[in-house]
RODREN-272492 format. One line per field, with one value per residue (C-alpha): residue number from 0; x, y, z; residue in one letter. Coordinates in nm, 3 decimals, always signed. Layout:
nr = (NUM;...) .
X = (X;...) .
Y = (Y;...) .
Z = (Z;...) .
rest = (a;...) .
END
This chain:
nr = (0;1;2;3;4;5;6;7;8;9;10;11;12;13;14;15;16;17;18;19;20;21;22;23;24;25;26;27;28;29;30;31;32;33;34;35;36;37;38;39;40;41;42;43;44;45;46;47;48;49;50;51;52;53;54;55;56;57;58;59;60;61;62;63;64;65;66;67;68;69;70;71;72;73;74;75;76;77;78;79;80;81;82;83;84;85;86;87;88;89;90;91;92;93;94;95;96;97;98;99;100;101;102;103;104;105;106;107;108;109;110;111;112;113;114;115;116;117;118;119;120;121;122;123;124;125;126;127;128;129;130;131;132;133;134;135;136;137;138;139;140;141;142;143;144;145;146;147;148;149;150;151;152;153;154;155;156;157;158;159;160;161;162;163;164;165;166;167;168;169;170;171;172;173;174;175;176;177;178;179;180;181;182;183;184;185;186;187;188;189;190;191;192;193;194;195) .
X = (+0.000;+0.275;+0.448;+0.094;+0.065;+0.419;+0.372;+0.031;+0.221;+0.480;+0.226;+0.018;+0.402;+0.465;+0.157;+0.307;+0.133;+0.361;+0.314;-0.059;-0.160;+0.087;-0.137;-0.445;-0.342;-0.192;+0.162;+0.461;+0.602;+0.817;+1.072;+1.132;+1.271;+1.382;+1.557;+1.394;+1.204;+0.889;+0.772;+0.573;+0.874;+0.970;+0.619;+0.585;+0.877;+0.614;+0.405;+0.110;+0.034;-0.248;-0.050;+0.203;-0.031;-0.219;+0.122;+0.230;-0.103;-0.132;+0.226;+0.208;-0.160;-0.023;+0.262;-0.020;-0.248;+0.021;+0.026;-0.288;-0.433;-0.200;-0.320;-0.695;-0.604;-0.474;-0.107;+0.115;+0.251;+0.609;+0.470;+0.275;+0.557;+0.733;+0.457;+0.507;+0.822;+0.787;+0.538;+0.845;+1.025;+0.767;+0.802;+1.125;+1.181;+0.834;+0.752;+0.539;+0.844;+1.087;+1.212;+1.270;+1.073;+1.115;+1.332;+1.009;+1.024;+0.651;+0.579;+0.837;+0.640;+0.310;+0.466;+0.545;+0.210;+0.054;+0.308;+0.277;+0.135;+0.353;+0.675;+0.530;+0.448;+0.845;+0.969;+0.719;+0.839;+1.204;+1.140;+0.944;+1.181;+1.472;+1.289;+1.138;+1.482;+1.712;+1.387;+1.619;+1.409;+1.670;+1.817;+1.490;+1.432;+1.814;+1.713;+1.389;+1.533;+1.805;+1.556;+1.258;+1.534;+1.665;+1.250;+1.184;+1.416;+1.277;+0.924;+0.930;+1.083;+1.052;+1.367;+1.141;+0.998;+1.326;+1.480;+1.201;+1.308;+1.663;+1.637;+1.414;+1.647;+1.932;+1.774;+1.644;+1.997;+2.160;+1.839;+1.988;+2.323;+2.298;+2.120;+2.415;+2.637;+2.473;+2.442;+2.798;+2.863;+2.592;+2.374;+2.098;+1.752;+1.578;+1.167;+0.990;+1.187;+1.057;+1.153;+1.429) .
Y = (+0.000;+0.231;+0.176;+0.290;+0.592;+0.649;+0.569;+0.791;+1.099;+1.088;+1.119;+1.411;+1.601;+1.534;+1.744;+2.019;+2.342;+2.554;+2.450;+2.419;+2.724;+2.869;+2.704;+2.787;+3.159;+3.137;+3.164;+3.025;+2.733;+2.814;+2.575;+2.799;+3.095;+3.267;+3.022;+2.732;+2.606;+2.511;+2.679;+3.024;+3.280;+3.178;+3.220;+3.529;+3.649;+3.582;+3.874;+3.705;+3.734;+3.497;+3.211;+3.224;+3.239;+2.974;+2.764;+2.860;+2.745;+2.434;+2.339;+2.369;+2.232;+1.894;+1.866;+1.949;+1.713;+1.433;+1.450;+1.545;+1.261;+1.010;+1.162;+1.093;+0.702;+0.651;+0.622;+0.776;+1.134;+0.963;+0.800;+1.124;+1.286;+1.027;+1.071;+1.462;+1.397;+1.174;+1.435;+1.657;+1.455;+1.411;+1.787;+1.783;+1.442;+1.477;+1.159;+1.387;+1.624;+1.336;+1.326;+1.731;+1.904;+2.275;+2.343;+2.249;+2.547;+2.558;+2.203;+2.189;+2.450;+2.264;+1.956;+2.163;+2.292;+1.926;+1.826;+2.166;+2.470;+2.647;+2.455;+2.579;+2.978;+2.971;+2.885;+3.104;+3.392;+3.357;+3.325;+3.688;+3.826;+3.716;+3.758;+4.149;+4.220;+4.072;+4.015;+3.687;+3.406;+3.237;+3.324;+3.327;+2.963;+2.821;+3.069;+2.819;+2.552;+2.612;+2.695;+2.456;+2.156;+2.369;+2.451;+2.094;+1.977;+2.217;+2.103;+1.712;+1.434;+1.229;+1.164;+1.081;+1.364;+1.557;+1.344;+1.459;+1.775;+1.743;+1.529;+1.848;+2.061;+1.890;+1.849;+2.239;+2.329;+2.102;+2.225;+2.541;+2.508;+2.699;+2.952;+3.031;+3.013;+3.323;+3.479;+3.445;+3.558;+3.891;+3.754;+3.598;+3.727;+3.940;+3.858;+4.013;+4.028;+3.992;+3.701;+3.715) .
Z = (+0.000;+0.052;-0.293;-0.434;-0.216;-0.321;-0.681;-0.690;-0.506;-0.778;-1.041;-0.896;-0.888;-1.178;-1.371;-1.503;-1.435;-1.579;-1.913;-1.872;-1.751;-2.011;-2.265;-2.096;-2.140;-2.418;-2.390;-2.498;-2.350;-2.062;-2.147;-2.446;-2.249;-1.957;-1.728;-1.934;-1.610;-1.637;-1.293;-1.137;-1.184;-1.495;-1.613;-1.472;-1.681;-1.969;-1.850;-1.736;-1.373;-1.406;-1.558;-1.298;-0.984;-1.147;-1.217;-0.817;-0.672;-0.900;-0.809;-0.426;-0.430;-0.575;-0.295;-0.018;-0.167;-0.162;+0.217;+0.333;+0.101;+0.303;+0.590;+0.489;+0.390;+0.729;+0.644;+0.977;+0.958;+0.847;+0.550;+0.446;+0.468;+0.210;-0.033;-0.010;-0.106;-0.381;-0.517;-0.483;-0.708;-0.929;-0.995;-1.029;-1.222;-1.428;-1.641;-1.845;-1.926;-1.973;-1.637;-1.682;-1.435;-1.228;-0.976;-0.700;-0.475;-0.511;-0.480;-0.176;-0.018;-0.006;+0.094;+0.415;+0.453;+0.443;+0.667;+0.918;+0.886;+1.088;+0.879;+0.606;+0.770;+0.868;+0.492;+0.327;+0.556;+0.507;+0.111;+0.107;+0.344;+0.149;-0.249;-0.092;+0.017;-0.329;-0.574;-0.646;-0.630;-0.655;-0.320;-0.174;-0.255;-0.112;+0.224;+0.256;+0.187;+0.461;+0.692;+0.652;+0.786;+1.108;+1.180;+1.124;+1.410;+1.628;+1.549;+1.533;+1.671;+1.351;+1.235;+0.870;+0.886;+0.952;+0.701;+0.430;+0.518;+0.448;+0.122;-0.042;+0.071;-0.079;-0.395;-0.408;-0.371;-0.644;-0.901;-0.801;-0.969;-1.236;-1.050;-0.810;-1.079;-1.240;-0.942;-0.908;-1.223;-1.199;-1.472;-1.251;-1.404;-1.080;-1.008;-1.248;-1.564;-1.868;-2.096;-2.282) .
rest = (x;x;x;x;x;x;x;x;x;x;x;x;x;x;x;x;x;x;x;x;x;x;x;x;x;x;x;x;x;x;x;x;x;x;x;x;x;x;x;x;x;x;x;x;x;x;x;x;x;x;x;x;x;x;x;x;x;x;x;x;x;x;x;x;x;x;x;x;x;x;x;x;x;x;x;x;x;x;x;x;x;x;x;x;x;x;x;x;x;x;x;x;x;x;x;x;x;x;x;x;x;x;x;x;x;x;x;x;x;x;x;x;x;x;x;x;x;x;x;x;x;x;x;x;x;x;x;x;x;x;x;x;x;x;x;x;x;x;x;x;x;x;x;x;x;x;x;x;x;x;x;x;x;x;x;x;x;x;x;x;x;x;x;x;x;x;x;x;x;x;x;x;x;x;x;x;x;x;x;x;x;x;x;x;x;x;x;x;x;x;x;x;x;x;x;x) .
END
């Protein structure tokens, strides 16, 4: 039964809002420029507001769902937090997108919310904070993914849980790369740039 919560989680990640509200509105397939990722900031860079809060909420609905749909089927907080993460890497590692997904930021972020609401209030804060103060998503994102970890081991005992935790933030910083390498570099596109 786990292996088909597991197997189900993955495949709710891995629907790609990005390029479905893009089509929805009308827009150019995110993969086609920008950063190339098919997530919310890159489709903001298209212009359209709508797509990319519609791509944002999709993409952080599907992690939540993950979890709080363990939840419902009686699986224990440990395993729903598995399934959040392999909705996570369904995002990131879509079967839909040949195995090329987004960076899951958004995803990541309703993961925590299924898993805690306050987990998920302590990333969201640091990534405003952080994105308000830089308008880098970019560094907003590697700031919550530092954080969500250290707020996890004050908040549970799990070590599954805290594990979860520390395997999304891993992966958020390696789909980051390229990212820091720009930033290094000073060529790091800022929130709300337009496509290039």
């Amino acid at each position: 039964m786990l292996a088909l919560l597991l197997v189900a989680a993955y495949l709710i990640g891995s629907v790609p809002f990005a390029i479905l509200s893009s089509r929805l509105f009308g827009l150019a397939d995110p993969r086609q420029y920008g950063s190339g990722n098919p997530g919310a900031t890159n489709v903001l860079r298209s212009g359209s507001k709508g797509a990319a809060a519609l791509t944002l909420a999709g993409d952080c609905a599907k992690g939540w769902l993950a979890v709080w749909g363990a939840h419902a089927l009686g699986f224990s907080p440990a395993e729903a937090a598995l399934a959040g993460f392999a909705a996570f890497l369904g995002h990131v590692f879509s079967v839909f997108l040949k195995f090329k997904g987004g960076k899951g930021v958004a995803t990541a972020l309703g993961v925590l919310g299924g898993i805690s609401g306050w987990l998920a209030l302590v990333a969201l804060g640091v990534w405003l904070t952080v994105a308000f103060a830089t308008r880098y998503s970019s560094v907003a994102a590697l700031a919550a993914a530092a954080a969500a970890p250290l707020a996890g081991l004050m908040l549970f005992s799990d070590t599954t849980t805290v594990g979860v935790l520390m395997a999304m933030s891993a992966v958020l910083v390696w789909r980051h790369a390229e990212n820091i390498r720009k930033l290094k570099n000073g060529t790091e596109g800022k929130i709300g740039g337009k496509k290039a």
